[in-house]
C-alpha positions in Angstrom: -16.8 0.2 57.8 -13.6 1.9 56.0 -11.3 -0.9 56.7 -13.5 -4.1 55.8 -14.2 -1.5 52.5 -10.6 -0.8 51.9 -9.8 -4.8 52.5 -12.5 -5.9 49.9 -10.9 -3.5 47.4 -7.6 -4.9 47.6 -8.6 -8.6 47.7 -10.5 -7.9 44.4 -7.5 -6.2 42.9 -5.7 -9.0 43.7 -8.3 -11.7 42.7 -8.3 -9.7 39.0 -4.7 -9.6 39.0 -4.9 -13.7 39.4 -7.4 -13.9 37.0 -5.0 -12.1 34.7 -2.2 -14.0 35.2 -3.9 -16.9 34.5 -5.6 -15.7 31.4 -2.4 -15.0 30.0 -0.7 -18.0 30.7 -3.6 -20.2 29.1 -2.6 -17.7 26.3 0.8 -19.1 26.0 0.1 -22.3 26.5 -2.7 -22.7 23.8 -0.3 -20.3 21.4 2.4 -23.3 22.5 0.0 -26.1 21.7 -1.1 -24.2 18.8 2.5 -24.3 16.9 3.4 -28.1 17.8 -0.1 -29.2 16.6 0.3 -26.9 13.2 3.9 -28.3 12.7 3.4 -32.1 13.6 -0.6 -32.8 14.0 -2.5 -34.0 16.9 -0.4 -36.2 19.7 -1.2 -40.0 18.9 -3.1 -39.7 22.5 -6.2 -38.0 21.5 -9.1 -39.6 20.7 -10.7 -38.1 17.1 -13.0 -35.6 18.6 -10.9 -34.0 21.1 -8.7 -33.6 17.9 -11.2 -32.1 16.3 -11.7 -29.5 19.6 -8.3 -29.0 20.0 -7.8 -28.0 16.1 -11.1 -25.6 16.3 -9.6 -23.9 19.2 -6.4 -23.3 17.3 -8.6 -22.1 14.3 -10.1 -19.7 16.5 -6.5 -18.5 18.2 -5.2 -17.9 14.6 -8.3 -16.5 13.7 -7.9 -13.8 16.5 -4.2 -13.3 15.7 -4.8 -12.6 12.5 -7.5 -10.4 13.0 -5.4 -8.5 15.9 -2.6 -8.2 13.7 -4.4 -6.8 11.0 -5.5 -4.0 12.8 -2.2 -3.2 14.2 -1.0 -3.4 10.5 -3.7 -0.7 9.5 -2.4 1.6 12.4 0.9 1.0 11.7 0.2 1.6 7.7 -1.4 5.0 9.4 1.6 6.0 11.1 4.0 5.4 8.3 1.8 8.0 5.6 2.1 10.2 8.5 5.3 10.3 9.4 6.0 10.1 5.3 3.9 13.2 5.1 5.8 14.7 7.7 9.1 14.2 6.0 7.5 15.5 2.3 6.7 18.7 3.9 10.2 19.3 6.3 11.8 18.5 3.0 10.1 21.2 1.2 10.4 23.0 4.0 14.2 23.2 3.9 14.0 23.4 0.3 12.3 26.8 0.5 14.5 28.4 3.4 17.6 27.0 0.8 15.9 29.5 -2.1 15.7 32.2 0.3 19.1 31.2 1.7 20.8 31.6 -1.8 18.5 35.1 -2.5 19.4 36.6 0.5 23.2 35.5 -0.3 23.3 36.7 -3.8 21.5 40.5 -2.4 24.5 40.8 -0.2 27.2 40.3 -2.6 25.0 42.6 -5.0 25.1 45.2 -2.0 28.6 44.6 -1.2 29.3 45.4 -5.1 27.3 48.8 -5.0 28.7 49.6 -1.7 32.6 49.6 -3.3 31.0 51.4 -5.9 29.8 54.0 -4.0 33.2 53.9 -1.9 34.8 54.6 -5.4 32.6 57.3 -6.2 33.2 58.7 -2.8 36.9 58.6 -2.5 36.3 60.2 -6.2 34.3 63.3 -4.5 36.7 63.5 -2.0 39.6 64.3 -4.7 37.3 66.7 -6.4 36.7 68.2 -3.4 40.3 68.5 -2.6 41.1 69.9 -5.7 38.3 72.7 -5.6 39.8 73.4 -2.4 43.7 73.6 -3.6 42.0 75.7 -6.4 40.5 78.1 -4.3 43.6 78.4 -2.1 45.0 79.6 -4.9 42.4 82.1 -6.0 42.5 83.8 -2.3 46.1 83.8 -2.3 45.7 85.5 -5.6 43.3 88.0 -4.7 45.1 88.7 -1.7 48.1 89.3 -3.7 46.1 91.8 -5.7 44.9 92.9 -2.7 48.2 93.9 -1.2 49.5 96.0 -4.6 48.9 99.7 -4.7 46.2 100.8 -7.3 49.2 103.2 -8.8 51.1 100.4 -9.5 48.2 98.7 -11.2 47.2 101.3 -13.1 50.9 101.8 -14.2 51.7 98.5 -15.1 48.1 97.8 -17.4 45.0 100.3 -18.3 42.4 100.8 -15.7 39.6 98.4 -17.7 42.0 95.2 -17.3 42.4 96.3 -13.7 38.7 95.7 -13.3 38.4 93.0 -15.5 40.8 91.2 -13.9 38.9 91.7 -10.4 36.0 90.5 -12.1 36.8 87.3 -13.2 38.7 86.4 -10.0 35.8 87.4 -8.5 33.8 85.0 -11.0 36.0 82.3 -10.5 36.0 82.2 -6.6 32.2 81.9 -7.6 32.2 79.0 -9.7 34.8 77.3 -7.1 32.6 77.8 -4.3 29.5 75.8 -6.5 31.8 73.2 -7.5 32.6 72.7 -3.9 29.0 73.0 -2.4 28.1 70.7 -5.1 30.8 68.2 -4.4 30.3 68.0 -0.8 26.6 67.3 -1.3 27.5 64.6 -3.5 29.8 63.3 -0.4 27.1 63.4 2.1 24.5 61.6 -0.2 26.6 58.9 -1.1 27.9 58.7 2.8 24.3 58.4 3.5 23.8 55.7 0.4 26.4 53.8 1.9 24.9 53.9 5.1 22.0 52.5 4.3 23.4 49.9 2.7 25.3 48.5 5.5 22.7 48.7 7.4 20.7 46.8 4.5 23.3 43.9 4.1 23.5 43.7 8.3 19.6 43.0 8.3 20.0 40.3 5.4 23.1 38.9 6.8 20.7 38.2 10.4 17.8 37.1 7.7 20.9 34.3 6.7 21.5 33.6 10.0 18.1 33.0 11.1 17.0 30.9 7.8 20.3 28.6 8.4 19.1 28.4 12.7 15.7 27.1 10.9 16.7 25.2 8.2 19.4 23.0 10.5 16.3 22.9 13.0 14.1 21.2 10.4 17.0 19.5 9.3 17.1 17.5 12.6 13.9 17.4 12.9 13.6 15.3 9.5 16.3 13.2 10.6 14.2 12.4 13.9 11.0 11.3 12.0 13.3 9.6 9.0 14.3 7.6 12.3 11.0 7.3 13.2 10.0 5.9 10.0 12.5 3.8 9.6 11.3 2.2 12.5 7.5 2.3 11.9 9.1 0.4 8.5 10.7 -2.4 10.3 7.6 -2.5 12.9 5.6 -2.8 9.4 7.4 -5.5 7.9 7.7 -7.2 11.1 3.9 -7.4 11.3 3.2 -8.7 7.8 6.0 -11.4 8.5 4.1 -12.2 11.6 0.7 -12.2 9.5 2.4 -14.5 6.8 3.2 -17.1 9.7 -0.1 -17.2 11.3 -1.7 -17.6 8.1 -0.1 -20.3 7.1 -0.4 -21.9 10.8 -4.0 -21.1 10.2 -3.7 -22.9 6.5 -2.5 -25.8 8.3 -4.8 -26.1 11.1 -7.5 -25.9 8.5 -6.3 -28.4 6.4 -5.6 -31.0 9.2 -9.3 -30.2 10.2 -10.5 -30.7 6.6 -8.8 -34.2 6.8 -10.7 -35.0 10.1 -14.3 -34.2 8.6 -15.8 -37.6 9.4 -16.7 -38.8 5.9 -15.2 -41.7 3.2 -13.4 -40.1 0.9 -14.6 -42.1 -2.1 -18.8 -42.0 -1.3 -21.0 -39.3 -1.5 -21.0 -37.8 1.9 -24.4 -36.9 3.8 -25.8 -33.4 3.8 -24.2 -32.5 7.1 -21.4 -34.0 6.1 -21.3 -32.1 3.6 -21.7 -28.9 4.8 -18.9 -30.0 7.3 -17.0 -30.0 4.1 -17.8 -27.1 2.9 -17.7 -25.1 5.7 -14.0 -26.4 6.5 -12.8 -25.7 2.4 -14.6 -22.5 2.7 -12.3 -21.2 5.5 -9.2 -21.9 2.9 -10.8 -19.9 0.1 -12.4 -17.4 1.4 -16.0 -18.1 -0.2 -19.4 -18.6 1.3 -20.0 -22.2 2.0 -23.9 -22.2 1.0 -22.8 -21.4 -2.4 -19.7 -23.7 -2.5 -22.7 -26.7 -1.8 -24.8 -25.4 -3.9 -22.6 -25.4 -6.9 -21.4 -29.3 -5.7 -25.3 -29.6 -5.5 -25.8 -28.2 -9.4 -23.0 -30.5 -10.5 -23.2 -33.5 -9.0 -25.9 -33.9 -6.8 -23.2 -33.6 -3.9 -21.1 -36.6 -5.6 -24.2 -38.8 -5.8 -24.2 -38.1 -10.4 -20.4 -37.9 -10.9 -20.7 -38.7 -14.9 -23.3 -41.6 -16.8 -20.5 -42.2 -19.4 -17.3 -43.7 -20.2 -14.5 -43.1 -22.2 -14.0 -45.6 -25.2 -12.1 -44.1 -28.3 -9.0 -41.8 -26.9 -8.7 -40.7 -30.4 -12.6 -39.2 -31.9 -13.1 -38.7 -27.5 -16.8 -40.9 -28.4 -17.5 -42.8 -25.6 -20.7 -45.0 -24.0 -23.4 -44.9 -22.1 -23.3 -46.5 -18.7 -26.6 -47.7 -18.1 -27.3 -48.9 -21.6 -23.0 -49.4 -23.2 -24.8 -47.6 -26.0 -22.1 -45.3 -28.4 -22.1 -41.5 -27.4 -20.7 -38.9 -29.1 -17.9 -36.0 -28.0 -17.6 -37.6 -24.6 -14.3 -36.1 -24.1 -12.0 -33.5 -26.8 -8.9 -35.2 -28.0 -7.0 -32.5 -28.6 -7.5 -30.5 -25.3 -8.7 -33.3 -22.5 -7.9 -36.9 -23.4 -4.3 -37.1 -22.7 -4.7 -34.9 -19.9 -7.5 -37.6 -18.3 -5.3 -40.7 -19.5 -2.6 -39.3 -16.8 -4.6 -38.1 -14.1 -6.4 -41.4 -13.5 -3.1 -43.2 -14.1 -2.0 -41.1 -10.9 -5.2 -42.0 -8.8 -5.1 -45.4 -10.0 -8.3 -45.5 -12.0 -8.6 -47.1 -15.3 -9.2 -44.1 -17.8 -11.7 -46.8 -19.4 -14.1 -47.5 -16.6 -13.8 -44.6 -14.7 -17.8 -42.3 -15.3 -17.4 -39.1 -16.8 -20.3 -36.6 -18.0 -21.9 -37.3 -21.3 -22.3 -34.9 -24.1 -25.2 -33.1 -23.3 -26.2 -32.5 -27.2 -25.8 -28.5 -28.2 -25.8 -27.0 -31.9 -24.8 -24.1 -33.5 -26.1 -24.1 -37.0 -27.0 -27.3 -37.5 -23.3 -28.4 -36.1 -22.5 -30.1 -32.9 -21.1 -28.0 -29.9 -19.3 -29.0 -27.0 -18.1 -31.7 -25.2 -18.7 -33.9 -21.6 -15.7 -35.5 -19.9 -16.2 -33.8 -16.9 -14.9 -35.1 -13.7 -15.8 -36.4 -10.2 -18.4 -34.5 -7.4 -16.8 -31.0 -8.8 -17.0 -31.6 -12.4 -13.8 -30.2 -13.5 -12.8 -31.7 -17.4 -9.1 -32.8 -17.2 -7.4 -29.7 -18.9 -8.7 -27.2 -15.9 -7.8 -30.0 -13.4 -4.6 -29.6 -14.2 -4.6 -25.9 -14.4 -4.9 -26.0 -10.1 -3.5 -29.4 -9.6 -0.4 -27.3 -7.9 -2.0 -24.9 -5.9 -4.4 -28.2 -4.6 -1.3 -29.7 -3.9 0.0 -27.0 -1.9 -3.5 -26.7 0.1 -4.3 -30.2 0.6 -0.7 -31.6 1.1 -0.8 -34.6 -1.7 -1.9 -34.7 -4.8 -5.2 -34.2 -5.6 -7.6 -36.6 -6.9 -10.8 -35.1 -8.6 -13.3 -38.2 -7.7 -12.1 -37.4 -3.8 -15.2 -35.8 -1.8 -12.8 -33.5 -0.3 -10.8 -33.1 -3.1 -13.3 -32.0 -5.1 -14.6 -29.7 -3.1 -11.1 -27.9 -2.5 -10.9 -27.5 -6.6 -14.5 -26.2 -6.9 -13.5 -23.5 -3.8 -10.7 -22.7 -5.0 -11.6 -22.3 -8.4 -14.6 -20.4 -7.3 -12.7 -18.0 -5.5 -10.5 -17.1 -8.1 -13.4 -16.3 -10.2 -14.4 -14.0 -8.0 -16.4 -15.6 -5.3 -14.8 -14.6 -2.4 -16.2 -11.2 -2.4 -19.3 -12.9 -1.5 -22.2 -10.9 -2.9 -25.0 -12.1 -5.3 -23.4 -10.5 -8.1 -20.1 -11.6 -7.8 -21.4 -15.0 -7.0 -24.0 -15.1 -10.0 -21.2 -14.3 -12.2 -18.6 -17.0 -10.5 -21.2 -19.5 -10.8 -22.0 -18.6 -15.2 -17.9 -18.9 -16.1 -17.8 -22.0 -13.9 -20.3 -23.8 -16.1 -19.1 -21.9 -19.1 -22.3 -19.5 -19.7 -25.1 -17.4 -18.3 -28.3 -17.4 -17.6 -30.4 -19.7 -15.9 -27.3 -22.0 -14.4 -26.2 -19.3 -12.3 -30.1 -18.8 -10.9 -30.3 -22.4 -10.0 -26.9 -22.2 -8.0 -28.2 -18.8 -6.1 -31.5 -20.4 -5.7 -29.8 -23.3 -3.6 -27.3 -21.6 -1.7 -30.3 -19.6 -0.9 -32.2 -22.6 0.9 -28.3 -24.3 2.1 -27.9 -20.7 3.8 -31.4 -20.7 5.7 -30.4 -24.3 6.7 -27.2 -23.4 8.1 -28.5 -20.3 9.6 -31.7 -22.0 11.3 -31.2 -25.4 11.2 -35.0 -25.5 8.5 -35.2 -26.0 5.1 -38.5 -25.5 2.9 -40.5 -28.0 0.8 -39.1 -25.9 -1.9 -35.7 -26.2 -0.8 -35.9 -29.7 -0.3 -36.9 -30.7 -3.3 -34.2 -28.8 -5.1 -31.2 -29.7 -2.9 -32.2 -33.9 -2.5 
């Protein structure tokens, strides 16, 4: 039973180890695919949908690379504070043994002075101590001069009182001598001892020195070991980010190339599913729900079915007509700030600035005087001047330039504008107050864009959509 046990084990390590091996090379090969298809598009070979599957897979890849990379950016973010922190405190470390380095230091030269002091005021007691010595020599050779003469000859050659006088103050001064030398050879052995001590003081600091310089050349290497190390959690760092930078813009492309396969003509008002096809794809490039990307294209335009009920007639008072009727409206478009801006951009699309619908005025005063103006553009309603604000950055999404009565177009600007306002954090806040500077104010605009990304998000989600919801979407 051991050996067919034993067998099976090894034929499943085996069978994983295949399984493996194959995993990764599909790995490489779809990372392979991946890049040519970013770079140059789908081969001429596939048919339109397995286009389409080929450039969702490589969504997904770049997706996952990203993500992955991300994370290994966060830990390698991690490591680099770390190993900083590291650094900051072997720094101070050396710092502080460098102050006690330099104290220690400047106590033994301070020591060394007091020691030749006391050296000085040792050799000092030694000359005193010499001299009380010559001087008593030369009391007790003179006492034991006086010592030697007869007492007749003293008395002869002086009275008998300086006789004793004399004994007594040789006798005081041997005194006096003796003191001066007890005194100076305790002076000698306290400042032997002083001296003593202080050697043995400056030998314990000059091991203190020693030690602090063994630790502070330890921590020394040691910081130039993590510097290292930091250096290359740096380069790991920046090579990550460049790595991040490339899939993201793989990622952009793949996007893009799928937003140019998204099934619907350019120039008519795309179904709903088409539409949230749309969105979903310009949503991935901006970073904002697509619910509330339709439901703003849904405020404004009735997904490109309303895209304006007026024309343009007189470039200089911006007064226009009204298409169903050709009856003269007022403030279709602002001279000063949209007309000329219009006149070029349907001149680059190939639209005559003159038949080409634009939003009518929708009648506003303040005070009794007029306020505002229509002229807004195509399925995203953009007026001319803030067209040309993104007409750049649409350029460098969408790969041409962009034309605001384009379905896909259009819904690239209103993403993109969207985001910037602050969309892409994607909460009912943010999004409420994204939707108010879109249209230019507050209030009940932004609750009718919530209310139908509401319903577009249920659909999305489950596939059902309300009477309510119907009615307020189509």
């Amino acid at each position: 039973m051991k050996k067919p046990l034993k067998f099976l084990v090894i034929l499943l390590m085996a069978l994983v180890a295949d399984l493996s091996a194959v995993a990764l090379a599909k790995a490489e090969d779809l990372a392979n695919t991946c890049a040519i298809v970013s770079d140059s598009g789908c081969s001429s070979s596939l048919s339109s949908d397995d286009c389409k599957i080929l450039l969702q897979q490589c969504a997904d890849y770049y997706d996952e690379q990203s993500t992955q990379i991300s994370e290994d950016l966060t830990k390698t973010a991690a490591q680099k504070s770390t190993l900083q922190g590291q650094v900051s405190s072997l720094k101070k470390k050396i710092t502080n043994l460098e102050s006690q380095i330099k104290q220690s230091t400047v106590m033994v030269k301070s020591l060394n002075v007091q020691i030749v002091d006391t050296q000085s005021s040792i050799a000092k007691a030694s000359e005193d101590i010499e001299d009380s010595q010559y001087q008593i020599a030369s009391i007790l050779r003179t006492i034991y001069e006086e010592d030697q003469t007869p007492s007749f000859v003293i008395l002869l050659e002086g009275s008998l009182s300086d006789f004793f006088s004399n004994i007594a103050y040789l006798e005081g001064l041997d005194s006096k001598v003796g003191d001066l030398l007890d005194s100076t050879k305790d002076l000698q052995d306290y400042l032997g001892n002083q001296k003593d001590k202080m050697d043995e003081e400056v030998g314990q600091l000059q091991k203190t020195i020693a030690l602090q310089s063994s630790q502070k050349a330890e921590n020394e290497k040691n910081k130039k070991t993590q510097e290292t190390y930091l250096q290359m959690t740096e380069a790991q760092y920046q090579e990550l980010s460049a790595n991040k930078t490339e899939i993201e813009a793989k990622k952009a492309k793949i996007q893009a190339l799928l937003f140019s396969i998204a099934g619907v003509a350019d120039t008519e008002a795309p179904t709903f599913g088409e539409a949230i096809e749309i969105a979903k794809s310009v949503a991935k490039l901006v970073s904002i729900r697509p619910a509330f990307l339709l439901a703003i294209i849904s405020q404004e335009s009735a997904i490109g079915k309303n895209v304006g009920q007026c024309y343009l007639s007189d470039p200089t008072t911006g007064s226009g007509q009204k298409i169903s009727t050709g009856a003269t409206v007022m403030r279709i478009m602002k001279p000063t700030r949209d007309v000329e801006p219009f006149l070029a951009i349907t001149k680059a699309v190939g639209r005559d600035p003159y038949q080409t619908p634009v939003s009518c005025w929708i009648p506003a005063y303040v005070g009794g005087v007029p306020y505002g103006w229509g002229g807004a553009m195509g399925p995203a309603q953009f007026i001319a001047s803030t067209w040309n604000l993104y007409a750049d950055k649409l350029k460098g999404l969408l790969g041409h330039d962009a034309d605001p009565w384009s379905i896909k177009d259009a819904f690239t600007a209103s993403g993109l504008y969207l985001s910037e306002l602050g969309a892409k954090a994607q909460t009912t806040s943010a999004e409420s107050r994204a939707a108010s500077k879109y249209y230019g104010t507050t209030g009940s605009y932004a609750s009718s864009v919530l209310n139908r990304a509401a319903c577009i998000q249920t659909f999305i989600d489950e596939g059902t959509m309300s009477t309510y919801c119907e009615n307020l979407i189509f």
